[in-house]
N, C-alpha and C positions, 0 to 999 in steps of 0.2 A: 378486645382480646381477652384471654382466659388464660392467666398467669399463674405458674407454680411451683415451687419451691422442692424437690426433687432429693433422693440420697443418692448419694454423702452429699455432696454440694453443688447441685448443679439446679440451674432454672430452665423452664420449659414453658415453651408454646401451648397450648391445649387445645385441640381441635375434633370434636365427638370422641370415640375411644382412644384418641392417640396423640401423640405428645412431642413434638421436636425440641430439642434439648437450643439452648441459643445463649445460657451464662459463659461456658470456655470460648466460645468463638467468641462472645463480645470481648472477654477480658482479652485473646490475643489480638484484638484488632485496637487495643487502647481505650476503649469505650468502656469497661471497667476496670475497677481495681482485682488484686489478686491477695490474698482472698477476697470472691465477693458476698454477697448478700441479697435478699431479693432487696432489701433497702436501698443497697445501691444502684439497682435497676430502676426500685421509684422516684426517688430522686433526682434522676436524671431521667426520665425517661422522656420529656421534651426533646432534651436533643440527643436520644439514644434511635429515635424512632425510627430514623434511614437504615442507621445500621442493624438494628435488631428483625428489619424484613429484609435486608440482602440477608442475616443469619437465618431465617425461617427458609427463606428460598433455596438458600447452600446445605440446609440441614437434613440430617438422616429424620424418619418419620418411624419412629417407635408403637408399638402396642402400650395402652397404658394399661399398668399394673397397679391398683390402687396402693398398693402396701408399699411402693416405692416413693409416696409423697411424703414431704413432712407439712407441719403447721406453715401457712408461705411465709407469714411473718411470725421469726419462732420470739425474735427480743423485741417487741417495739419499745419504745421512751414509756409510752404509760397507756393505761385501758380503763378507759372513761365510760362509764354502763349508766344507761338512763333508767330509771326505778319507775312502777306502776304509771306507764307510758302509755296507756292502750285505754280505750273507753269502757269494755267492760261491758254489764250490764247483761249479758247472755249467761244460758245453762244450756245450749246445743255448742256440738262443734261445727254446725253449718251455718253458724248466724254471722261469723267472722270479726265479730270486735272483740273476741276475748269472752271469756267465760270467768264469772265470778259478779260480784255487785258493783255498782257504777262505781267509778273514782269520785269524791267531792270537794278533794281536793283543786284551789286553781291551777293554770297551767302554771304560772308564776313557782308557786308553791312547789310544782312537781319537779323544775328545774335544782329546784335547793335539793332535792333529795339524790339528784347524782351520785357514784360514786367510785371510789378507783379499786380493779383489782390487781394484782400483781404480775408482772411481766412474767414469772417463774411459774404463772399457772399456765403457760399456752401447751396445749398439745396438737398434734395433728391428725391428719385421717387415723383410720385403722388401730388408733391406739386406746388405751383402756382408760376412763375414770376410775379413781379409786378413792373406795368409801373408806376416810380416815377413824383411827382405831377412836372408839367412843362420840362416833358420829354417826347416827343408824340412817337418818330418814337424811336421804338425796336427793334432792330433784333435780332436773335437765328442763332448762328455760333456755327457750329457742327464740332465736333475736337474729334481726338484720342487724350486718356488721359494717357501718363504713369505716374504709382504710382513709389516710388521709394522704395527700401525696406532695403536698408543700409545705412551708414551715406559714406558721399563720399565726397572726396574733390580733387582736382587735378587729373580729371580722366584721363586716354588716351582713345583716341576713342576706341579702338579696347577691353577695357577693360568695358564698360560702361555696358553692357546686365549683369554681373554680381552685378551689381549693382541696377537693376530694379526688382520689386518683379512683377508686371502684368500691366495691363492696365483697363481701366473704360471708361468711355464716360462721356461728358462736353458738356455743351453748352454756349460758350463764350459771354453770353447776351451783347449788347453794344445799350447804348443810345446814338443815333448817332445823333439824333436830341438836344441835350444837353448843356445849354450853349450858346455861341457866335459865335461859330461853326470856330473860328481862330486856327489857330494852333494846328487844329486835331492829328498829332503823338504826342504832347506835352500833349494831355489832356487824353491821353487814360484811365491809371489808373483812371483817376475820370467817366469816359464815360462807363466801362468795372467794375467798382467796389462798383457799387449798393448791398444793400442787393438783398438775391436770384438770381445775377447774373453771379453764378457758379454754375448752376445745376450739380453734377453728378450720376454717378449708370449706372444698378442699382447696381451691383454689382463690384467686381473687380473677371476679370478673372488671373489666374495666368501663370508669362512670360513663363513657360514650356507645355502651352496648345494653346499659339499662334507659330505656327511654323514660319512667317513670317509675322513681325508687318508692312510690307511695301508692303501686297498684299492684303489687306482688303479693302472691298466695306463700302462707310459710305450712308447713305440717312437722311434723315430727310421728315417728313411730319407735317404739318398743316391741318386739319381740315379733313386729308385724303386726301390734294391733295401735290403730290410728288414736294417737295419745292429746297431739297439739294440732288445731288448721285457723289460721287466722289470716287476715289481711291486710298489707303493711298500710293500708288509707286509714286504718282505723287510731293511728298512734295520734297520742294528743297533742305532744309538741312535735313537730316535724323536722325529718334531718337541715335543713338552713337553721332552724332554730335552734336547737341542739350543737349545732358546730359555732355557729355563732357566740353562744354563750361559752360553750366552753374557752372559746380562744381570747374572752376577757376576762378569764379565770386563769389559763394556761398560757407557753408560746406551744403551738401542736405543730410536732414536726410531721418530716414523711414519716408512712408509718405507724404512727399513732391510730391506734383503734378507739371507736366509739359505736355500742351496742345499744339501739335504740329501742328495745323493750322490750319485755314479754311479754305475750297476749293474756294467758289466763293465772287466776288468783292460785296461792295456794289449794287451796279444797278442792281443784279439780285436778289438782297433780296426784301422780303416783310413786312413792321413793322407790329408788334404783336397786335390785335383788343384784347380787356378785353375777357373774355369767349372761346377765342381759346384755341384750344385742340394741343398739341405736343405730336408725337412722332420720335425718336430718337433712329436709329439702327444702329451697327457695328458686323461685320459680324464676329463670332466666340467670341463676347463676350454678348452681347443681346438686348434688344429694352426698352428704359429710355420715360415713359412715362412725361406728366407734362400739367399744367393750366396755363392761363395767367389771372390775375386779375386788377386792378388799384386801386395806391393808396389812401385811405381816405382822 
């Protein structure tokens, strides 16, 4: 399924252009709360499942309007982003491991580098980044996003995919110009946790409609010209391992987001001009539009 988080407050089906609304019918059927959340849809959604397809069946089938999405998960608990995740080693964008020089770091090592951004940075489709005053150079790092859809704590690798409810798309904004520019992996939370600097969406696809979250093609464009194209085989530590580790770090409830990396290095990115248009595709879950504006 292809879940989405809707204005003012409603969740919806997602089915090619069109969208059945299914949050009010569930809450009058008892099956959620009032107000809900799409959280409370993942949290439950084991045993939401009968009733959320009598709600698809029963429901009106809308035109989708992108500008009526919002971010699906607008608060999660916390946004755990895995750092220089990708093998690297290319200067095309057809090569697909990322563009810039190899990591030498180990994998070990690349896990310590994790790190959180804030919950107040999520936006969603159609909305704008914005470049903070005395922060010039922008960039837009485009990341496969898993949602997670249990609460989980001490996971084993091999057990982690029953722990993930689907995936969404991010773009891990970073004001890389920011600051003093010293001890860059020390400042990242502050560089990476601007308001709007966690776009995601548009929707979240669910983990039984991705048959392999480590064969998907990601791109990214600006203004229409093809900026990012990678492919998620190429990440070093992989989502089991990644969830894994976080959940002996954290308890990961539903909800909780985990962006497993950007493909290419600084030096092949371009900062963000006010008035650029983004779009943002992952293949088998969809294309996350968005504006870049500056602040007042």
């Amino acid at each position: 399924m292809k879940l989405a988080s809707i204005k003012p407050n409603e969740l919806a089906l997602i089915k090619d252009d069109a969208f059945t609304p299914i949050g009010e019918s569930l809450a009058r059927a008892g099956a959620l709360p009032k107000p809900f959340t799409m959280l409370d849809l993942i949290a439950g959604y084991d045993e939401l499942k009968g009733s959320l397809e009598k709600s698809v069946a029963n429901g009106t089938v809308n035109k989708l309007d992108p500008n009526r999405l919002k971010a699906p998960v607008e608060r999660p608990s916390k946004i755990w982003a895995a750092a220089t995740n990708y093998k690297r080693g290319s200067a095309g964008l057809n090569d697909a491991r990322g563009r810039g020089t190899a990591e030498t770091a180990t994998p070990e090592e690349l896990l310590e580098r994790i790190f959180l951004k804030p919950p107040s940075a999520v936006i969603g489709p159609e909305e704008a980044i914005v470049i903070p005053k005395e922060a010039e150079t922008i960039f837009p790092e485009l990341e496969l996003c898993v949602v997670m859809g249990k609460q989980a704590r001490h996971l084993p690798k091999d057990r982690a995919f029953e722990a993930i409810f689907g995936y969404t798309i991010m773009l891990d904004v970073t004001a890389r110009g920011y600051g003093s520019g010293k001890g860059l992996p020390g400042t990242r939370c502050v560089r990476k946790g601007f308001e709007t600097f966690a776009p995601i969406g548009p929707w979240i696809t669910t983990r039984d409609e991705i048959a392999d979250p480590h064969n998907l093609w990601m791109k990214l464009w600006v203004n229409g010209e093809l900026r990012q194209s990678a492919k998620t085989d190429a990440m070093v530590n992989d989502i089991g391992t990644l969830v894994s580790y976080l959940s002996r770090v954290t308890t990961l409830y539903p909800g909780d987001l985990i962006t497993t990396g950007n493909p290419d290095s600084p030096e092949f990115q371009k900062k963000l001009e006010p008035g650029d248009a983004l779009k943002a595709e992952i293949e088998g879950i969809g294309a996350l539009s968005l504006g870049v504006a500056k602040e007042l």
